[in-house]
C-alpha positions as CSV (number, residue, x, y, z in Angstrom):
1,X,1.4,-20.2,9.6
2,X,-1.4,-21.1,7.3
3,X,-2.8,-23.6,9.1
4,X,-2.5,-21.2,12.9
5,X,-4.6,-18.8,10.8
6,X,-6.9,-21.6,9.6
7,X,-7.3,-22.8,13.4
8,X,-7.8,-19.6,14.9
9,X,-10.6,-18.8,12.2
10,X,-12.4,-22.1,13.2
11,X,-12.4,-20.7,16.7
12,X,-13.7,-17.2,15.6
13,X,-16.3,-18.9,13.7
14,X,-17.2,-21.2,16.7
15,X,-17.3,-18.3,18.9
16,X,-19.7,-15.5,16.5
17,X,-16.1,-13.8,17.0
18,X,-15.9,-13.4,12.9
19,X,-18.5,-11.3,10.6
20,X,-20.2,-13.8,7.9
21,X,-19.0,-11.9,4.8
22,X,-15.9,-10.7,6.4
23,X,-12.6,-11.4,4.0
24,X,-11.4,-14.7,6.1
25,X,-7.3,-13.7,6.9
26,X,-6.3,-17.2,5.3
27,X,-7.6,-17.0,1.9
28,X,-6.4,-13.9,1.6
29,X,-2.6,-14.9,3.1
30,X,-2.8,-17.8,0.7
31,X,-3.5,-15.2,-2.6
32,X,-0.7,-13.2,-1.0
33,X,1.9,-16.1,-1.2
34,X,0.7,-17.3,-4.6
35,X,1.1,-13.9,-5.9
36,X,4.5,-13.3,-4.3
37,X,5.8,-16.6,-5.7
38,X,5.1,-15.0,-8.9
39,X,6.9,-12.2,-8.5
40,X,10.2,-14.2,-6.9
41,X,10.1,-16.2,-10.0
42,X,10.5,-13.6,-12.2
43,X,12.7,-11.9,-10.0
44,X,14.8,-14.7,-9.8
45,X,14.7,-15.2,-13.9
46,X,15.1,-11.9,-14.5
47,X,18.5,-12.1,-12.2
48,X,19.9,-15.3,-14.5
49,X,19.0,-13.6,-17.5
50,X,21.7,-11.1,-16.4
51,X,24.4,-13.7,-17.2
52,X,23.4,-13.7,-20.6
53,X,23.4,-18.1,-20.7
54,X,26.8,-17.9,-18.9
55,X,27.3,-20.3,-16.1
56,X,26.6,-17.8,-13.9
57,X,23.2,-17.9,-14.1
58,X,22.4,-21.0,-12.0
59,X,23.9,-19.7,-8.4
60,X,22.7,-16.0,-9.7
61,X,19.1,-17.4,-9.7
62,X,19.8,-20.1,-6.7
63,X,21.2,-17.0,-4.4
64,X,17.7,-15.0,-5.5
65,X,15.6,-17.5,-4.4
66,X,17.2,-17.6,-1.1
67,X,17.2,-14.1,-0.5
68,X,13.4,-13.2,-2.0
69,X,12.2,-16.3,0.6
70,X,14.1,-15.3,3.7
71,X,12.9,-11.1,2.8
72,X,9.4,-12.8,2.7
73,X,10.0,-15.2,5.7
74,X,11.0,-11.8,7.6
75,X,7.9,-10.1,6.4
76,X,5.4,-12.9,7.1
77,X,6.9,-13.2,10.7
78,X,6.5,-9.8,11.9
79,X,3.0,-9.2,10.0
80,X,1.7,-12.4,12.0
81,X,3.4,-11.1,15.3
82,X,6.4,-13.9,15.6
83,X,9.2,-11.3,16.2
């Protein structure tokens, strides 16, 4: 996705179809993503730490990670049109 939204920008840019100055969509999609990987990971710790250590933790933080990245997958596929 990153690299559709760096393509079309070059295209924009080519065409005068972008303002100079305007926020470019990528840069801002790539904050987005860093920011959210921040917040699954202390989702996802904050889900082991509920095992208190117990062996539980592992698959408690392996399910987390699945579920955060397939909400986020949903998200980013209907917010760039792919649904």
């Amino acid at each position: 996705m990153y690299r559709e939204l760096r393509a079309q920008e070059r295209r924009e840019d080519a065409s005068g179809g972008t303002p100079k100055g305007a926020p470019r969509q990528a840069d801002l999609l790539r904050d987005m993503q860093r920011a959210w990987i921040t917040f699954r990971d202390r989702t996802c710790d904050y889900e082991r730490a509920q095992w208190g250590g117990g062996t539980g933790g592992g698959p408690a933080y392996t399910n987390c990670l699945m579920v955060q990245t397939a909400k986020q997958t949903i998200y980013l596929e209907q917010a760039m049109g792919y649904n």
